[in-house]
MARROZA-570847 format. One line per field, with one value per residue (C-alpha): y, z, x; residue number from 1. Coordinates in nm, 2 decimals, m for minus. Layout:
# residues N
yy: c(Y  ...)
zz: c(Z  ...)
xx: c(X  ...)
tilo: c(NUM  ...)
//
This chain:
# residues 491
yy: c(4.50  4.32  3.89  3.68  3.31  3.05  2.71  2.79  2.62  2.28  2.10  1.88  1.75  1.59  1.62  1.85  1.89  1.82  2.00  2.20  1.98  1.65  1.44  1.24  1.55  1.39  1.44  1.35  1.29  1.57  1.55  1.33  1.54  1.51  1.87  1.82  2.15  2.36  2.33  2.48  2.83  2.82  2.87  3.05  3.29  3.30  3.42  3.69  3.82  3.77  4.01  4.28  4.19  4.25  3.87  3.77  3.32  3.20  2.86  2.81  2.44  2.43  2.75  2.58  2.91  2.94  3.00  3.39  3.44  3.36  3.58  3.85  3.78  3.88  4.23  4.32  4.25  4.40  4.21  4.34  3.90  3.66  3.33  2.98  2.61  2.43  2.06  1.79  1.70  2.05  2.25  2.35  2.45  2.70  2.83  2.94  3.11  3.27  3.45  3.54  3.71  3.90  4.05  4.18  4.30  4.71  4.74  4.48  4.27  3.96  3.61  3.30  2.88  2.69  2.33  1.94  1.97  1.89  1.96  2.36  2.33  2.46  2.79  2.62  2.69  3.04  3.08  2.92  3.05  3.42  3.46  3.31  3.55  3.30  2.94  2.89  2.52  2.29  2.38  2.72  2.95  3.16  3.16  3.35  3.54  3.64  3.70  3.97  4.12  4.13  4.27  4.55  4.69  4.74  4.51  4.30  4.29  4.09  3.81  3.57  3.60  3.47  3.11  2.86  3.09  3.04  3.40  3.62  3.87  4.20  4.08  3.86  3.57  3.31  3.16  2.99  3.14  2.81  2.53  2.66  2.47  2.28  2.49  2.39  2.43  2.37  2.58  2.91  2.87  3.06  2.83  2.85  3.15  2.96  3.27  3.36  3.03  2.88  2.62  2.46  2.37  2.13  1.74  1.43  1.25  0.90  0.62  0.88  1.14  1.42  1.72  2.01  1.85  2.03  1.91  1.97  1.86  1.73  1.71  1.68  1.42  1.08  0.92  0.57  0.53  0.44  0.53  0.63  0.90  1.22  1.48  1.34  1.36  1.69  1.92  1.80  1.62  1.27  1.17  1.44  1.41  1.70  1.72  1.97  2.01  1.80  2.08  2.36  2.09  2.01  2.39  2.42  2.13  2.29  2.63  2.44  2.29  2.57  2.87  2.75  2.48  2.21  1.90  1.67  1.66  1.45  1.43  1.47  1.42  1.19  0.99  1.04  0.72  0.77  0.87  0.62  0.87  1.18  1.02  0.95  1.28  1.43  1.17  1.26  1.65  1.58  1.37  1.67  1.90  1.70  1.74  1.46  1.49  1.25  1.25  1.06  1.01  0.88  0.60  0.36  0.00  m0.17  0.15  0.13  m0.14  m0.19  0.08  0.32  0.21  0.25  0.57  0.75  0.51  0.64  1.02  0.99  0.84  0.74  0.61  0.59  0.52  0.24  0.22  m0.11  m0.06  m0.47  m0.79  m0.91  m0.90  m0.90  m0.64  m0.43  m0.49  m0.38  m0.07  0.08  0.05  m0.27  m0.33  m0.64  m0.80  m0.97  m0.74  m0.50  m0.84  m0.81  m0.47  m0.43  m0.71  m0.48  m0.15  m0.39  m0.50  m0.16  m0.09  0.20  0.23  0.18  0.25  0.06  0.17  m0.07  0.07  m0.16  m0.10  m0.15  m0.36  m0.72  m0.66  m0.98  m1.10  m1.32  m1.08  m0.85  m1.18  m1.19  m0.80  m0.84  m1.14  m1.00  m0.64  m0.86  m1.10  m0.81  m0.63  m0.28  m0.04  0.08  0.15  0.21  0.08  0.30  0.15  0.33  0.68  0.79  1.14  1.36  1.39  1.08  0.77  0.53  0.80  0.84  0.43  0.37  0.60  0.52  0.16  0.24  0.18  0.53  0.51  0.86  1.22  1.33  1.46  1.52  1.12  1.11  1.02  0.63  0.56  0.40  0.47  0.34  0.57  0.23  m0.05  m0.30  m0.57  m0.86  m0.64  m0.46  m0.12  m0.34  m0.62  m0.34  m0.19  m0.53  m0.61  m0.28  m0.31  m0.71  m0.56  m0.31  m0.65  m0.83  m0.56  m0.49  m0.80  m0.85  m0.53  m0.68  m1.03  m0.82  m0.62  m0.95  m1.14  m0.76  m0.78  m1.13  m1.07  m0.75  m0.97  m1.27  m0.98  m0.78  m1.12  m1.25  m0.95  m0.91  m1.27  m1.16  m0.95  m1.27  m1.48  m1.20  m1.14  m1.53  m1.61  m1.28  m1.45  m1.80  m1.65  m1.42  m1.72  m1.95  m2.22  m2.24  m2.40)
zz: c(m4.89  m4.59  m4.59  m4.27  m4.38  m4.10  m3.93  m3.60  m3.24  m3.22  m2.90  m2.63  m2.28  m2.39  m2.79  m3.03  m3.38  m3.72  m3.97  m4.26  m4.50  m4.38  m4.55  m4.26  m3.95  m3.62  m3.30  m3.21  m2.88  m2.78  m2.85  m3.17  m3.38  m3.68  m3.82  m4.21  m4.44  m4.49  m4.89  m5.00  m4.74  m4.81  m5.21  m5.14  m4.99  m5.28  m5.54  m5.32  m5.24  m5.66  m5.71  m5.42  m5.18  m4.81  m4.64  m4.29  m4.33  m3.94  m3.86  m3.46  m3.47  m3.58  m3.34  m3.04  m3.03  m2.74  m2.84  m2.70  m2.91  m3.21  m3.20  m3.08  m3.44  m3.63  m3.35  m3.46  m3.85  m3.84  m4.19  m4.42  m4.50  m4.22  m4.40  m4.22  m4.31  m4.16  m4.15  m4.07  m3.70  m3.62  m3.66  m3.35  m3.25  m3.61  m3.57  m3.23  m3.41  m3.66  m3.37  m3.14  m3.48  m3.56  m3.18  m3.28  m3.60  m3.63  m3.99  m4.04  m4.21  m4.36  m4.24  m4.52  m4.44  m4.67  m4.65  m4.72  m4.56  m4.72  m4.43  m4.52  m4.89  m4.90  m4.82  m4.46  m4.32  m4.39  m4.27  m3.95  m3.92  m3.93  m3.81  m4.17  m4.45  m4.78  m4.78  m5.06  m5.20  m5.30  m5.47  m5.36  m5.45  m5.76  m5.56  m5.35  m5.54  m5.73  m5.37  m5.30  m5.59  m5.60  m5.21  m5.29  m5.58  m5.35  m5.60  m5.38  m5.66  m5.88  m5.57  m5.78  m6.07  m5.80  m5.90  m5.60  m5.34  m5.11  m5.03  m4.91  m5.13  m5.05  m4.85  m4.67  m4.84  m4.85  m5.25  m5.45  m5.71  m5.93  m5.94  m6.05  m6.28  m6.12  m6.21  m6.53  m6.54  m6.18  m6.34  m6.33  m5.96  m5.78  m5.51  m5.15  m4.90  m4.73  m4.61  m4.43  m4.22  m3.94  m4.20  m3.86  m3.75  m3.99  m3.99  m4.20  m4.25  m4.37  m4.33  m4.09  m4.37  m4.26  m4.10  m4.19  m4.44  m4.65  m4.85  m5.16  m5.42  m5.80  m5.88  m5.73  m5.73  m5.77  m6.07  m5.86  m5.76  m5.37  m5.22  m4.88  m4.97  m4.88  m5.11  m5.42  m5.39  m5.25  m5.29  m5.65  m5.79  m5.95  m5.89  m6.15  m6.18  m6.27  m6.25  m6.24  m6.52  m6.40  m6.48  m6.24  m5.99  m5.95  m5.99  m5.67  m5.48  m5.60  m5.47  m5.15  m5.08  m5.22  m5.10  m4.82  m4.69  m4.67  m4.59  m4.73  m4.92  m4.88  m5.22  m4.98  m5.34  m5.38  m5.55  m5.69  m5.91  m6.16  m6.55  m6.60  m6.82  m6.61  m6.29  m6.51  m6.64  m6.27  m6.24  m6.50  m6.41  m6.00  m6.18  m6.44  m6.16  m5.95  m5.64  m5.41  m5.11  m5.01  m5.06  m5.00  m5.16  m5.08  m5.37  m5.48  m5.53  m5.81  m6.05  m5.91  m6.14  m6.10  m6.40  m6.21  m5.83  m5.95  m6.11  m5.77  m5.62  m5.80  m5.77  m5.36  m5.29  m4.93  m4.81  m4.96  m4.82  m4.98  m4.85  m4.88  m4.67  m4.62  m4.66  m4.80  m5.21  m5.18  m4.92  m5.16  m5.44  m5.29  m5.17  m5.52  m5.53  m5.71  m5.60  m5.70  m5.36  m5.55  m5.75  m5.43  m5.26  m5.58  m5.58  m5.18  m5.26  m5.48  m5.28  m4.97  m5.27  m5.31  m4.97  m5.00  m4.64  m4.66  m4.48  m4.48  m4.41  m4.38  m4.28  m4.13  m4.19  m4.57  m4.77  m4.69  m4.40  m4.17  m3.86  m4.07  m4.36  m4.05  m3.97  m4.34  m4.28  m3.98  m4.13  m4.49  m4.30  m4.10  m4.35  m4.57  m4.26  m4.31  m4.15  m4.00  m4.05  m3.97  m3.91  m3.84  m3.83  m4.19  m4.08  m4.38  m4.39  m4.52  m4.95  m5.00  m5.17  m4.86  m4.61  m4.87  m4.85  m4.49  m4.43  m4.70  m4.52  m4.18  m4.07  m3.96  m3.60  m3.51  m3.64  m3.35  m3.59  m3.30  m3.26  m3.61  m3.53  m3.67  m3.41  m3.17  m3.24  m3.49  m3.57  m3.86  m3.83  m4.17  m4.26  m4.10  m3.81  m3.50  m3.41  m3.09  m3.31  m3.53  m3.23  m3.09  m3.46  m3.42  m3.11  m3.19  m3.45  m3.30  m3.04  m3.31  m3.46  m3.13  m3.08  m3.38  m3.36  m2.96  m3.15  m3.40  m3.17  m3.01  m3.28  m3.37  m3.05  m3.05  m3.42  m3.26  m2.96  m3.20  m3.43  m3.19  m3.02  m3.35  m3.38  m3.01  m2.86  m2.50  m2.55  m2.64  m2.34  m2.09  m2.25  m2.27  m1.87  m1.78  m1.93  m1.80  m1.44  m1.48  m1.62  m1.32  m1.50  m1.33  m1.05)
xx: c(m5.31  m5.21  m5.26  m5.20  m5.15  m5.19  m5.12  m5.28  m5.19  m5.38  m5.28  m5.41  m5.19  m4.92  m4.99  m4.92  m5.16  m5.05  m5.26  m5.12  m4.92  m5.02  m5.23  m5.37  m5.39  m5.34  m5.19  m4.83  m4.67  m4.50  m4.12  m4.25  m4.01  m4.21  m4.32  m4.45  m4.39  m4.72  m4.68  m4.98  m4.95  m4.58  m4.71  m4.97  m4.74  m4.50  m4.74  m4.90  m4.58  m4.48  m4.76  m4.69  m4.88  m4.75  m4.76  m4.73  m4.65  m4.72  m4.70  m4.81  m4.74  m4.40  m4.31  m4.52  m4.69  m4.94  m5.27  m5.17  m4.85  m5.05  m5.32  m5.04  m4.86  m5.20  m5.31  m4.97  m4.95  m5.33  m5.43  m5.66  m5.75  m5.65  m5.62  m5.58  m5.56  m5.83  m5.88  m6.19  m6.09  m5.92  m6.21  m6.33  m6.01  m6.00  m6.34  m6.22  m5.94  m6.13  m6.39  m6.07  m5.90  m6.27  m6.23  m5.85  m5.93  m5.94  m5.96  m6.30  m6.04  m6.15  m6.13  m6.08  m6.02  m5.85  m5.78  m5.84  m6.22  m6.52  m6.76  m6.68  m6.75  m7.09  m7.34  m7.48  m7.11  m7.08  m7.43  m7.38  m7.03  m7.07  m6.68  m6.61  m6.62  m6.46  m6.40  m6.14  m6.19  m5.93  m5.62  m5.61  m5.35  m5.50  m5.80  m5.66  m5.48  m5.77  m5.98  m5.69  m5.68  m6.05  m6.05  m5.77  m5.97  m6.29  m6.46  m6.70  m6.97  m6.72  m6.68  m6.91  m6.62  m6.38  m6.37  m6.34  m6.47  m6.82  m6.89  m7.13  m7.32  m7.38  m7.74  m7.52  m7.68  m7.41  m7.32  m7.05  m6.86  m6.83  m6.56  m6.21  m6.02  m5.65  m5.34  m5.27  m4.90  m4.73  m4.44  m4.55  m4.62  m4.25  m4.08  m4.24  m4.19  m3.96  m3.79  m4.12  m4.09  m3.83  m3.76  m3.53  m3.87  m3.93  m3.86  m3.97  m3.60  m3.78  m3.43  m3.23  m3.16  m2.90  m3.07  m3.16  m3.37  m3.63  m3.90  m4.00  m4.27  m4.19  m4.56  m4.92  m5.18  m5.21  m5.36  m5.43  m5.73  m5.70  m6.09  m5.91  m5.69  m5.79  m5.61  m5.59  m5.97  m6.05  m5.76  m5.71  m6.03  m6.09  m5.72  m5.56  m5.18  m4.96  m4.57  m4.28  m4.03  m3.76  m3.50  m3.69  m3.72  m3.33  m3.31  m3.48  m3.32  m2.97  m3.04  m3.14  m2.87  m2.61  m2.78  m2.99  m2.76  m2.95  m2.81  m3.09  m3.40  m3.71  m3.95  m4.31  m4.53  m4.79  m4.66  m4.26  m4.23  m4.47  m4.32  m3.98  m3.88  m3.97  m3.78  m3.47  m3.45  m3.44  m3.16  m2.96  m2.99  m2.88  m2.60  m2.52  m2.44  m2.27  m2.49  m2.37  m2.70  m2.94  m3.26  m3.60  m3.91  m4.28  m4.29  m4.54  m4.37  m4.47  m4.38  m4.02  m3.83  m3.43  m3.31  m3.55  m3.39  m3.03  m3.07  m3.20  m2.96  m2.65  m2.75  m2.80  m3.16  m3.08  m3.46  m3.82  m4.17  m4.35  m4.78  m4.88  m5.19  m5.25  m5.06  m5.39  m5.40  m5.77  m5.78  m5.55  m5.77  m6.10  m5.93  m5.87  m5.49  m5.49  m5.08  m4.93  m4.83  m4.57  m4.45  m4.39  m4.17  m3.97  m3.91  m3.83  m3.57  m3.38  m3.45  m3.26  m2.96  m2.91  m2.83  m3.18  m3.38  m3.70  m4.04  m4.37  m4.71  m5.01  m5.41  m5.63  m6.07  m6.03  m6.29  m6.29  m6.10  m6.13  m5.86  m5.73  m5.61  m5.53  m5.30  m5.18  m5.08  m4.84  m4.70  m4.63  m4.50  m4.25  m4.09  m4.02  m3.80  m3.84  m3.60  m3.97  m4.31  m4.63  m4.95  m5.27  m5.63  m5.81  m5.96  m6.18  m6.23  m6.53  m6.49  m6.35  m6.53  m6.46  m6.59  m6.93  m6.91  m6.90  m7.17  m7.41  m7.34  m7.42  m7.07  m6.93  m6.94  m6.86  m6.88  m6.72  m6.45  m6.15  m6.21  m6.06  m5.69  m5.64  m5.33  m5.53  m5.91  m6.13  m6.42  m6.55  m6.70  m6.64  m6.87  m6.65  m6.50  m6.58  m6.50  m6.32  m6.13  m5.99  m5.87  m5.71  m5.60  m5.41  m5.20  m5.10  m4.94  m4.76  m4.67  m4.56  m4.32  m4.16  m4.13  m3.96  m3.72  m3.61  m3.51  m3.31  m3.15  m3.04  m2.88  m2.70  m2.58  m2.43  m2.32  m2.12  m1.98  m1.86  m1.71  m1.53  m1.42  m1.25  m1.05  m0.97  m0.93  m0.89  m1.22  m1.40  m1.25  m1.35  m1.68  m1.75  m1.64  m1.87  m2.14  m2.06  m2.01  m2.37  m2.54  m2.36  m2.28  m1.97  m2.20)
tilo: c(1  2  3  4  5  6  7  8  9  10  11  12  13  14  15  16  17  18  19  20  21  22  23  24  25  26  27  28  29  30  31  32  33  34  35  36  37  38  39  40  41  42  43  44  45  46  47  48  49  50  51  52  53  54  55  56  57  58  59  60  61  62  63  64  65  66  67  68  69  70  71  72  73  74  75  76  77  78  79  80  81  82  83  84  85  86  87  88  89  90  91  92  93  94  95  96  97  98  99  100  101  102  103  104  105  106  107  108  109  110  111  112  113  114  115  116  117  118  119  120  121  122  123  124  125  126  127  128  129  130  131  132  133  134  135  136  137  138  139  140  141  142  143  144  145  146  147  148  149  150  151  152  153  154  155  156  157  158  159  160  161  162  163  164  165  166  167  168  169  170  171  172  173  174  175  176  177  178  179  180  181  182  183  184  185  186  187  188  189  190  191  192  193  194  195  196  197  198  199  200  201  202  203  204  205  206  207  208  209  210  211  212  213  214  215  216  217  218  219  220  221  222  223  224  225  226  227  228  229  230  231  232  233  234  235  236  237  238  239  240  241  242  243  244  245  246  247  248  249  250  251  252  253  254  255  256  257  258  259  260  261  262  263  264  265  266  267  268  269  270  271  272  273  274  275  276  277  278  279  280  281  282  283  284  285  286  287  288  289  290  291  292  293  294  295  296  297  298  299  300  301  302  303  304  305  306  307  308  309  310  311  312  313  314  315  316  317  318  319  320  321  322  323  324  325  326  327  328  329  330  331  332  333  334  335  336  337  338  339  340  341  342  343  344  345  346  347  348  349  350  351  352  353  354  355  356  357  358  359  360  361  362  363  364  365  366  367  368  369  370  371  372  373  374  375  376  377  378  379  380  381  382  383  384  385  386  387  388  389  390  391  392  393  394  395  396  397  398  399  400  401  402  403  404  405  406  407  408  409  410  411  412  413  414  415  416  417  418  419  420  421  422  423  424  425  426  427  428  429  430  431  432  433  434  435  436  437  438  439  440  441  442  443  444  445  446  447  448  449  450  451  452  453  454  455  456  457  458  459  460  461  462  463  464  465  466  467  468  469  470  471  472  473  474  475  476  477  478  479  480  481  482  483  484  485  486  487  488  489  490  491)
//
C-alpha cells in the first residue's frame, strides 16, 4: 500500500499560499520567508510509516513546486491513496488538484482531503465532488490510519467502521462513518516524518531566533474559549486541551538539536503556558541535560507569572508571541478570551526585565468593535513597544462560533472564500463598523507603528552617535561640524 501525503502549490503573482500548518491560511509576499511546519501530514506520515506503510510526504509550498513538478511527484510515486490538506479559501485551487491527480492515476487509486475546513464536512461535498473519494474530519491521523488499513485489506464494506471518514458506499451514495473520538494520549503518536521533508524549507524564528529552527508541538488545543479561533474548534472540538509528557518532549527537542543539528527551536502549540507545573518540569529537564539553545513559544500572557518567565528564561527562551487581539478590555471580553489587559502590561514588563523578545498580535472585527476601541488598540500595542507585531482585521472562518455569529447576523459580507485573507480585506461587517472603516482602521495602524519604529530608529541612532562620540572625541567633533555644515548653520 502506497500513500501520497500533500501540501499542494497554492500561488497567485507575486504571492505564495500558506495552508498546511497554519492556523490562519493566507498568502504571503513572495520572499516573505515565513514557511509554517505541516504538523498534522508530518504525523500523519510518521504513523503510517510506523505501521509499514510505503509514504511519499510532498510539500509544494515550501519546495515552490510548480503546479507541474507536483503532479510529476504523484505520476511517479503512483499511490494507491493520494492524501492532501485542504483549507476554506484554498479550495478551488485543491479541488483542481484532486481532478488533475484522478487523470494521473493508473491504479484507480483513491483521493482523500484533510484539513481545518468545515465547508467539506458533510455528504453534499462528496456528492458534488466526484474527484473526492474520503473527507477525513478533524484530528486525523488514526483516521487515516484506519482508512489504509481498511483500503489494503480490500475491506470497503467495513468503511462505515472507519470513524471520522465521509465516504461513499458501494451504490456510491455518499455517508459518514460517525465522529471519532480525539487521540487520547498524544504520546503514543512517533515524532513527525521529518526525514520525509526539506526541513531547510522551513521558517517561523519569532524575536530573530538562530536558524535552522524547527518547530515542534508540547500539546494541542486550547481550553480558552476565544469564538475566532479556528483550530481549537474544528480540528480539536469544544476547545479540548491535551499535552505531551514533558520528558518525551525535551526528548525530541534534544535529538533535534544533537542529531539533527538544529540550531533553535520554536514551541508552534496553541497555547505553551498553560500547567505552571507542567512548564516547570520541561524546564527542569532542558536544564538537566544541559542543552544550552533557544527557543520560542506562542504564549498567552496573563498565565505567564515571573517564577514561570525565569524558568524558560534561565534554560534559553529567547522570544514568545503574546495575542492580544485588542487594546480594548471590552473588546477582549466579548471575544471569549476574557484577558486581563492589566495583568498582560504586568507581565510584558517582566518578559522586557528579562531581556525576552516579544511579539504582539491584535485582530480588529471583534464584538463591540467601534473606531474608538480600534484607537484604544494602536495606542495600548504602542506603549507596550514590542520588538514586533501584527495586526490583521478578524477573518472568521467556516466552524467557528464567530463565523456561525456573523452570519446568523447578517454581517458576512462575502463567501467568496479566496477573499478570506485578513491583511488587507475585510470580508465582516460589525454592528458599529463598516466593511470600509475596518479597512481604514487597519492601515492607520500599520501608520502609526511605522511611524513609531522610524522615531525609534532615530533616537538609536543619536544614542549610537553620542556613544561612539564619548569614547572617540575626534569622532564626535567631526560628526558634530558634518552636521552643523549639512544643516548650514554656519551661515
Amino acid at each position: 500500500m502506497k500513500v501520497f501525503l500533500g501540501n499542494a502549490p497554492w500561488k497567485k503573482k507575486g504571492y505564495y499560499g500558506v495552508r498546511a500548518g497554519s492556523r490562519w491560511p493566507h498568502f504571503e509576499k513572495t520572499g516573505a520567508g515565513y514557511m509554517p511546519f505541516p504538523f498534522f501530514l508530518a504525523y500523519a506520515a510518521a504513523l503510517l510509516e510506523k505501521n509499514g506503510t510505503e509514504v511519499s510526504l510532498v510539500d509544494g509550498i515550501a519546495e515552490y513546486l510548480s503546479d507541474e513538478e507536483f503532479l510529476k511527484r504523484i505520476s511517479d510515486f503512483q499511490p494507491n491513496l493520494a492524501v492532501f490538506e485542504v483549507s476554506t479559501n484554498s479550495m478551488s485551487v485543491d479541488l483542481k488538484f484532486a481532478r488533475e491527480t484522478r487523470r494521473i492515476l493508473k491504479n484507480d487509486g483513491a483521493i482523500a482531503f484533510c484539513g481545518p475546513d468545515t465547508n467539506m464536512y458533510n455528504n453534499l461535498f462528496l456528492e458534488q465532488n466526484p474527484d473526492v473519494d474520503f473527507i477525513l474530519k478533524g484530528e486525523y491521523e488514526f483516521t487515516l490510519l484506519e482508512l489504509v488499513k481498511t483500503l489494503k485489506d480490500n475491506s470497503r464494506n467495513n468503511l462505515s467502521k472507519v470513524k471520522g471518514i465521509f465516504f461513499r458506499d458501494s451504490d456510491g451514495k455518499a455517508n459518514f462513518a460517525g465522529e471519532r473520538e480525539l487521540i487520547p494520549n498524544l504520546d503514543i503518536l512517533p515524532w513527525p516524518a521529518r526525514h520525509l521533508l526539506k526541513m531547510e524549507k522551513y521558517n517561523d524564528t519569532p524575536g530573530g531566533i538562530p536558524c535552522p529552527s524547527v518547530q515542534m508541538w508540547a500539546s494541542r488545543g486550547c481550553p480558552f474559549q476565544c469564538i475566532f479561533c479556528s483550530w481549537p474548534q474544528i480540528m480539536y472540538g469544544n476547545h479540548s486541551y491535551r499535552t505531551r509528557n514533558p520528558v518525551d518532549v525535551v526528548d525530541e527537542m534534544e535529538w533535534l538539536v544533537k542529531e539533527m543539528g538544529f540550531k533553535s527551536v520554536y514551541f508552534d502549540d496553541d497555547t505553551f503556558n498553560i500547567g505552571k507545573p507542567r512548564i516547570l518540569q520541561i524546564c527542569s529537564e532542558i536544564k538537566k541535560r544541559n542543552l544550552s539553545i533557544p527557543w520560542a513559544i506562542m504564549a498567552r500572557a496573563d498565565t505567564a507569572d515571573r517564577e514561570i518567565l525565569e524558568a524558560m528564561k534561565d534554560t534559553g527562551l529567547h522570544a514568545l508571541k503574546y495575542g492580544v487581539e485588542s487594546g480594548s478590555q471590552e473588546v477582549v471580553n466579548n471575544c471569549g478570551k476574557k484577558l486581563d489587559l492589566e495583568k498582560v502590561k504586568e507581565t510584558i514588563k517582566i518578559t522586557k526585565e528579562l531581556g525576552i523578545k516579544f511579539h504582539l498580535t491584535f485582530a480588529f472585527g471583534l464584538p463591540g468593535e467601534t473606531m474608538d476601541s480600534i484607537r484604544k488598540t494602536i495606542e495600548f500595542a504602542i506603549e507596550q513597544d514590542p520588538d514586533s507585531l501584527q495586526f490583521s482585521i478578524i477573518t472568521p472562518f467556516p466552524g467557528s462560533k464567530y463565523y456561525n455569529d456573523l452570519e446568523q447576523k447578517g454581517f458576512l459580507l462575502s463567501k467568496n472564500w479566496e477573499e478570506y485573507d485578513g491583511y488587507n480585506r475585510a470580508v465582516i461587517r460589525t454592528e458599529n463598523l463598516t466593511k470600509n472603516e475596518l479597512e481604514a482602521g487597519l492601515r492607520m495602524a500599520n501608520c502609526a507603528w511605522e511611524e513609531h519604529l522610524k522615531k525609534k530608529e532615530i533616537k538609536s541612532n543619536k544614542l549610537r552617535f553620542i556613544i561612539k562620540g564619548f569614547k572617540n572625541p575626534l569622532y564626535g567633533i567631526k560628526r558634530f561640524w558634518k552636521i552643523f555644515v549639512d544643516k548650514g548653520y554656519e551661515k
